[in-house]
N, CA, C and O atoms as a GROMACS GRO file, in nm:
protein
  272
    1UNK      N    1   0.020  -0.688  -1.318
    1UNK     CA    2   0.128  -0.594  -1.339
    1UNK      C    3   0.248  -0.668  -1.398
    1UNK      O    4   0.279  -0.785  -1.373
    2UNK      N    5   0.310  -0.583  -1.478
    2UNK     CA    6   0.402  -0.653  -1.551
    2UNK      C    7   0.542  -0.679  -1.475
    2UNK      O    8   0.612  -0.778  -1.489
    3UNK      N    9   0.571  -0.549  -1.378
    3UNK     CA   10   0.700  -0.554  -1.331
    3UNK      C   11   0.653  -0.502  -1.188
    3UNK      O   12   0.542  -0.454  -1.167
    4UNK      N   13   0.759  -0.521  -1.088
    4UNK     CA   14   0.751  -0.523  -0.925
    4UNK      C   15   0.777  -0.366  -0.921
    4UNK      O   16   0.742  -0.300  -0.822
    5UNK      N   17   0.845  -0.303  -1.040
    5UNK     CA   18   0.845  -0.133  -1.048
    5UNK      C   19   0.690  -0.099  -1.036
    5UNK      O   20   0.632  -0.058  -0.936
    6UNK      N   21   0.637  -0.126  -1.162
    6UNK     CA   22   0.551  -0.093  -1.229
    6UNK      C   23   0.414  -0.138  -1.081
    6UNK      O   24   0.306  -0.085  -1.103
    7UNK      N   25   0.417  -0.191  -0.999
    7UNK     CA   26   0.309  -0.226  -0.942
    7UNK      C   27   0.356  -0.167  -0.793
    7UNK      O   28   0.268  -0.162  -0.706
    8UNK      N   29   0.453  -0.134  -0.769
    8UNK     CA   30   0.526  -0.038  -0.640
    8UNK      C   31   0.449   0.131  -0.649
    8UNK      O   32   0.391   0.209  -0.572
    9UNK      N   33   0.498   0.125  -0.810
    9UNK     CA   34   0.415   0.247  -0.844
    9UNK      C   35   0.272   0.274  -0.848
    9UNK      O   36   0.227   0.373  -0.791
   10UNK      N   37   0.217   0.213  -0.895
   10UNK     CA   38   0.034   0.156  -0.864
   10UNK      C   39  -0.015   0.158  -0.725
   10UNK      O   40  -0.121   0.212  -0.691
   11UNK      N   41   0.055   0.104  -0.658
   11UNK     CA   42   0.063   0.106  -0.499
   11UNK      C   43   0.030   0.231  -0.453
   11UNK      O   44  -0.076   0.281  -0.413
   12UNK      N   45   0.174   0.282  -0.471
   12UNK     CA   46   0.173   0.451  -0.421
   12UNK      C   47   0.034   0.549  -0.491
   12UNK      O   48  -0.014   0.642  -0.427
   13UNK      N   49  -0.002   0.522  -0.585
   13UNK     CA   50  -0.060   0.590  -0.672
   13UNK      C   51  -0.234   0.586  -0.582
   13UNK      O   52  -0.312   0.680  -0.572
   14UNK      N   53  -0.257   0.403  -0.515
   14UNK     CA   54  -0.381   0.382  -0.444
   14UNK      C   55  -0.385   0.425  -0.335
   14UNK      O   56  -0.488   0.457  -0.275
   15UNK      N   57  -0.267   0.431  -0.292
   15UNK     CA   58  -0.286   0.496  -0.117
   15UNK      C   59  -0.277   0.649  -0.121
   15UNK      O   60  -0.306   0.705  -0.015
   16UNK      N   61  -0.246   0.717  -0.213
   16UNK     CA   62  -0.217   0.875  -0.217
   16UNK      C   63  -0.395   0.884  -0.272
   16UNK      O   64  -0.439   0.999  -0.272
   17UNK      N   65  -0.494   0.771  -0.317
   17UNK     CA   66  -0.641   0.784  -0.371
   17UNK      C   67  -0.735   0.774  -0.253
   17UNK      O   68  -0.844   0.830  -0.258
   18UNK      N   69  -0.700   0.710  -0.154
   18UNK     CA   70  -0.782   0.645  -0.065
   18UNK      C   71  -0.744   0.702   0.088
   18UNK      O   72  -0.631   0.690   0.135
   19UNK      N   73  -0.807   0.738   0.127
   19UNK     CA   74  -0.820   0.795   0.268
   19UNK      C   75  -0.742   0.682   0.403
   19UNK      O   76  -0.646   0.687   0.481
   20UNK      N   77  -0.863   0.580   0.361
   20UNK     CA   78  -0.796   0.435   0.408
   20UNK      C   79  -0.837   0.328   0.335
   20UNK      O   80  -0.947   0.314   0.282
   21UNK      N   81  -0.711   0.225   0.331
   21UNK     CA   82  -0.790   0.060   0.268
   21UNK      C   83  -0.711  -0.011   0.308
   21UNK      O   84  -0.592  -0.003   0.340
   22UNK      N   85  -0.810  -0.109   0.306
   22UNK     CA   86  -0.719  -0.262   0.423
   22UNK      C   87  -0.603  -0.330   0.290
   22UNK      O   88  -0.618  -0.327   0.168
   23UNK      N   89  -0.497  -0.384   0.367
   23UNK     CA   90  -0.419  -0.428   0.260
   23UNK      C   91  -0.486  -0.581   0.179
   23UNK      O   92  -0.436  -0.644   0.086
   24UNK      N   93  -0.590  -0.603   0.241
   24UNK     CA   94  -0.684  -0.736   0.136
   24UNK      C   95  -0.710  -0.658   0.015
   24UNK      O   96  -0.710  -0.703  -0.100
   25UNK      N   97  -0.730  -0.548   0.047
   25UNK     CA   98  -0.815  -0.472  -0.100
   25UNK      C   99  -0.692  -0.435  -0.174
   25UNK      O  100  -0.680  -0.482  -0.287
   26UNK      N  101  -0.593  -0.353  -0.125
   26UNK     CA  102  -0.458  -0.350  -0.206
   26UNK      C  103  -0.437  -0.465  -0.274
   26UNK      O  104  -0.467  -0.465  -0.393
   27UNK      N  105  -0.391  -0.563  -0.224
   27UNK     CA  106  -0.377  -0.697  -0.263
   27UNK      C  107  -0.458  -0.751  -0.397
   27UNK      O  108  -0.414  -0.778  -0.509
   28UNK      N  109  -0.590  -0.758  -0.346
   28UNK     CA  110  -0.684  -0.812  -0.449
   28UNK      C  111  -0.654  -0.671  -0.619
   28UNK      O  112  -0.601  -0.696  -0.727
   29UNK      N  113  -0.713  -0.540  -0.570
   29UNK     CA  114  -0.665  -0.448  -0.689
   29UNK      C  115  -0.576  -0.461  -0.765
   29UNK      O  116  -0.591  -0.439  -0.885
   30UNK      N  117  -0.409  -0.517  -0.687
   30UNK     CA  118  -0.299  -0.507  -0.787
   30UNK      C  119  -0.317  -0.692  -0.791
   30UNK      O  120  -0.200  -0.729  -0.786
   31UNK      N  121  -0.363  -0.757  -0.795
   31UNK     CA  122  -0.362  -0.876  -0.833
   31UNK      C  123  -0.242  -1.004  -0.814
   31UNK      O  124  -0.203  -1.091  -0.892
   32UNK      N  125  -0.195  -0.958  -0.631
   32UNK     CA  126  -0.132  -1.006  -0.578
   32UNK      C  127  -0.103  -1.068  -0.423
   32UNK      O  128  -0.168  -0.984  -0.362
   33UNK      N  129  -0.069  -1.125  -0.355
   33UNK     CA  130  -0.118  -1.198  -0.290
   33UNK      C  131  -0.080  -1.127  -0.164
   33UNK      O  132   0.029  -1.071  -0.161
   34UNK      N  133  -0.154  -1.123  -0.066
   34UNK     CA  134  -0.102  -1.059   0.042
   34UNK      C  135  -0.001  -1.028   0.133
   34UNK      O  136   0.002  -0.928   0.205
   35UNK      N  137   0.108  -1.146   0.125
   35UNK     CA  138   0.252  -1.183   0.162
   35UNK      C  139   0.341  -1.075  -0.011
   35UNK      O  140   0.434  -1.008   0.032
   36UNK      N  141   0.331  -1.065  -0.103
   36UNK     CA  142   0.377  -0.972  -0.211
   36UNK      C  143   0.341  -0.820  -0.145
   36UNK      O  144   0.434  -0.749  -0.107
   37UNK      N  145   0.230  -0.783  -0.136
   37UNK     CA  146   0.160  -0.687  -0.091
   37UNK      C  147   0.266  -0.617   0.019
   37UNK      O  148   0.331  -0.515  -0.001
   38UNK      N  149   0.266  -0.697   0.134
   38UNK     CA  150   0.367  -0.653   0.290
   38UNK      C  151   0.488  -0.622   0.252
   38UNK      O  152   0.568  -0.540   0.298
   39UNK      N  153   0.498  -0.723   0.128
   39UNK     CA  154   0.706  -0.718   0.096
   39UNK      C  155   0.717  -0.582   0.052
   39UNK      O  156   0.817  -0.518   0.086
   40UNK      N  157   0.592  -0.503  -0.052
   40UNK     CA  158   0.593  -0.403  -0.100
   40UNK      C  159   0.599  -0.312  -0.051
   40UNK      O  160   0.688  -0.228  -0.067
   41UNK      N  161   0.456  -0.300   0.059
   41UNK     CA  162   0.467  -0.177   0.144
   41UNK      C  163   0.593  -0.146   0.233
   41UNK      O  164   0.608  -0.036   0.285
   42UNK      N  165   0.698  -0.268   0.251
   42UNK     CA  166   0.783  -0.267   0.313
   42UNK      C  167   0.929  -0.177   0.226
   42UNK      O  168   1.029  -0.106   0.240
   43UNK      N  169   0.850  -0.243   0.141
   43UNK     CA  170   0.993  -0.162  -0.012
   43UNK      C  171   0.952  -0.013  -0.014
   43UNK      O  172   1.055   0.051  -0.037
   44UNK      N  173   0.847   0.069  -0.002
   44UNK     CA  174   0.763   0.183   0.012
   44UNK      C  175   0.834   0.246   0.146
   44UNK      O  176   0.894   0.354   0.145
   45UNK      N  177   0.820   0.169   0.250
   45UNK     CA  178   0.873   0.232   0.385
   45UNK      C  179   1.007   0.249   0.367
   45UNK      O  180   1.078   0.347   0.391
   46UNK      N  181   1.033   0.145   0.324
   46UNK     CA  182   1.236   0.148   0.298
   46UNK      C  183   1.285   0.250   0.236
   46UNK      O  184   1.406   0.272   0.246
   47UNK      N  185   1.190   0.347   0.147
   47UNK     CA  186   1.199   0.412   0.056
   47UNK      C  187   1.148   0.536   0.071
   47UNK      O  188   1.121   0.623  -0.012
   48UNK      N  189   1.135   0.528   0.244
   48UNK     CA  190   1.073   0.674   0.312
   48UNK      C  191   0.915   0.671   0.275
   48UNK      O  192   0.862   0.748   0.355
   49UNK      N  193   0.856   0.638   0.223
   49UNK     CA  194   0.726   0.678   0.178
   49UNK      C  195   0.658   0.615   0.341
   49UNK      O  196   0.661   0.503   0.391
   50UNK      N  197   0.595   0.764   0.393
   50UNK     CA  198   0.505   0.729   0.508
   50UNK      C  199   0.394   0.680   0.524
   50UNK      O  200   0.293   0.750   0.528
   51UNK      N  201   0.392   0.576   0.536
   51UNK     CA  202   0.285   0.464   0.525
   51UNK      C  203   0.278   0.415   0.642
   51UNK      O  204   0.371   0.363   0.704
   52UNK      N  205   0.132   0.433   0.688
   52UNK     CA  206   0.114   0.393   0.870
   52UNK      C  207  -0.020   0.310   0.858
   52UNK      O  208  -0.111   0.351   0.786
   53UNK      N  209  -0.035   0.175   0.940
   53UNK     CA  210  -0.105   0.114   0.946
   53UNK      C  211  -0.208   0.102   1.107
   53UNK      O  212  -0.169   0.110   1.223
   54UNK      N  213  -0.298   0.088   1.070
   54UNK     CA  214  -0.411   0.094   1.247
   54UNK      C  215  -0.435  -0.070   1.211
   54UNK      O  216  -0.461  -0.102   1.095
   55UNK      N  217  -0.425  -0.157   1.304
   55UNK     CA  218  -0.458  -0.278   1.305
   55UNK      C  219  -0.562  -0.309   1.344
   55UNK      O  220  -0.636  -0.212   1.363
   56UNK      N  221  -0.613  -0.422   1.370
   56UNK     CA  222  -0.767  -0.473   1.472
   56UNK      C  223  -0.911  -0.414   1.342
   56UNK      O  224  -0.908  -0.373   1.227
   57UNK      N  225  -1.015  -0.440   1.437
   57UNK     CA  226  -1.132  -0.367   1.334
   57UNK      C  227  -1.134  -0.224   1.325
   57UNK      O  228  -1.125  -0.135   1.410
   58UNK      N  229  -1.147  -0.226   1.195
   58UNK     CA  230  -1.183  -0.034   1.157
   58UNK      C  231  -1.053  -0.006   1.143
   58UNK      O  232  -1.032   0.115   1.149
   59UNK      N  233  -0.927  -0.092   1.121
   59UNK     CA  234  -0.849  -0.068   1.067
   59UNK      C  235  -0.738  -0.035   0.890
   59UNK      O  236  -0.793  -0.093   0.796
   60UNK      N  237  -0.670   0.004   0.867
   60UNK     CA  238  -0.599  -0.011   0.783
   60UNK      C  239  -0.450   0.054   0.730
   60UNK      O  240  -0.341   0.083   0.779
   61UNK      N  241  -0.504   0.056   0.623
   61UNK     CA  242  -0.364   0.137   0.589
   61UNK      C  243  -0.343   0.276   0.517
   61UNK      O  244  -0.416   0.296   0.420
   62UNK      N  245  -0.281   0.346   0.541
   62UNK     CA  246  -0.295   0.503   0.433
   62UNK      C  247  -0.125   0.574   0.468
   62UNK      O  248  -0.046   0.565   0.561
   63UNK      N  249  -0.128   0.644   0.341
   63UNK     CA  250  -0.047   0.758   0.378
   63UNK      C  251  -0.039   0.874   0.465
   63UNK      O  252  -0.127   0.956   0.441
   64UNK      N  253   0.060   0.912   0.584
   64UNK     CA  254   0.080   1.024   0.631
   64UNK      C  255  -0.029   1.149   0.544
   64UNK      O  256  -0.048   1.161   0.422
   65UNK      N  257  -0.093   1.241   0.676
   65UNK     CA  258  -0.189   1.322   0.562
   65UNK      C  259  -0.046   1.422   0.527
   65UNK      O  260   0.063   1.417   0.584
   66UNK      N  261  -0.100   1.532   0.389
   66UNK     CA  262   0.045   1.589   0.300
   66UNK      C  263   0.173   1.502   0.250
   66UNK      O  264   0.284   1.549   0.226
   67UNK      N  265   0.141   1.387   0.241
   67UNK     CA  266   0.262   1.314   0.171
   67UNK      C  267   0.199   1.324   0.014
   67UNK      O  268   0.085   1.296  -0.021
   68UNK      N  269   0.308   1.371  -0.066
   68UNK     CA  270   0.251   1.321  -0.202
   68UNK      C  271   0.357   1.294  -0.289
   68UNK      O  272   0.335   1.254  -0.403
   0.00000   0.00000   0.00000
């Protein structure tokens, strides 16, 4: 991704696609490292976007269901 806009947006765009996905797979998709990844989803939360994570196994990450 060219810009931290441009891949914030990509972000939002995978979690509004995916039911659930672990943030390794976020990470690896936008082609950034997992510590970038957290700062992001953190810029996402800061930014109201409801983003809730289940930790441990069988966990991950997704959007509130009806957020779009």
């Amino acid at each position: 991704m060219s810009s931290r806009v441009e891949r914030i947006e990509e972000l939002k765009l995978l979690l509004a696609e995916r039911e659930y996905t672990t943030a390794a797979d976020l990470a690896a998709d936008l082609g950034v490292s997992l510590r970038t990844l957290h700062r992001d989803l953190a810029t996402l939360r800061e930014m109201g976007v409801p983003i809730r994570g289940l930790s441990g196994r069988g966990g991950g990450v997704h959007l509130e269901r009806g957020w779009s």
